[in-house]
C-alpha positions, 0 to 999 in steps of 0.5 A: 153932919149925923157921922161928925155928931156921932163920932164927937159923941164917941170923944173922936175930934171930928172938926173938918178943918181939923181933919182937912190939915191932917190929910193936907200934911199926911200926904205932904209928908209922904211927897217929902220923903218920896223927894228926900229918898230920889223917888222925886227929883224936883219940886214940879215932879212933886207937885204934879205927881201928887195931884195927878198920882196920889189926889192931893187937892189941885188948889194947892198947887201940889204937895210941896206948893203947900209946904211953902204955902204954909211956910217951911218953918211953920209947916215943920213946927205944926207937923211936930205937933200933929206927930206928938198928938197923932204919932209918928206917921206925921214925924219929919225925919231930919233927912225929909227936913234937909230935903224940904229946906233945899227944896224951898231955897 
């Protein structure tokens, strides 16, 4: 754990369940668009696609199994936070928040 030593040295949050979610949610939001935008077109298309396509953890069940996993709400309150703390590359367009909700149904 010498990188994750010298990267709290140098004020970097390197705790790897900290980092795990931020990778878990990046990649589940980029899913979301792709589905909210018709480059997706169904939940299962989602979920393999983002295991075999883009290396999302297979335990998961796929990028939105973990959204629903999580809980959508819950899922969209933590991706909040994750954009005011990280900035916008963790924000949930309302498009994407419409998509994940029909999604879910």
């Amino acid at each position: 754990m010498a990188g994750a030593e010298t990267a709290r040295e140098a004020g970097i949050d390197a705790d790897v369940e900290t980092l795990k979610q931020r990778f878990l949610y990046r990649q589940s939001i980029e899913t979301a668009r792709c589905l909210a935008e018709g480059v997706l077109t169904s939940v299962h298309e989602a979920n393999i696609g983002s295991i075999f396509g883009i290396g999302f953890p297979a335990w998961t069940g796929g990028a939105l199994q973990f959204v629903a996993s999580e809980g959508l709400e819950d899922y969209l309150q933590r991706a909040d936070a994750l954009a005011a703390r990280h900035g916008e590359r963790f924000a949930v367009s309302a498009e994407v928040r419409e998509a994940l909700r029909r999604a879910m149904a």
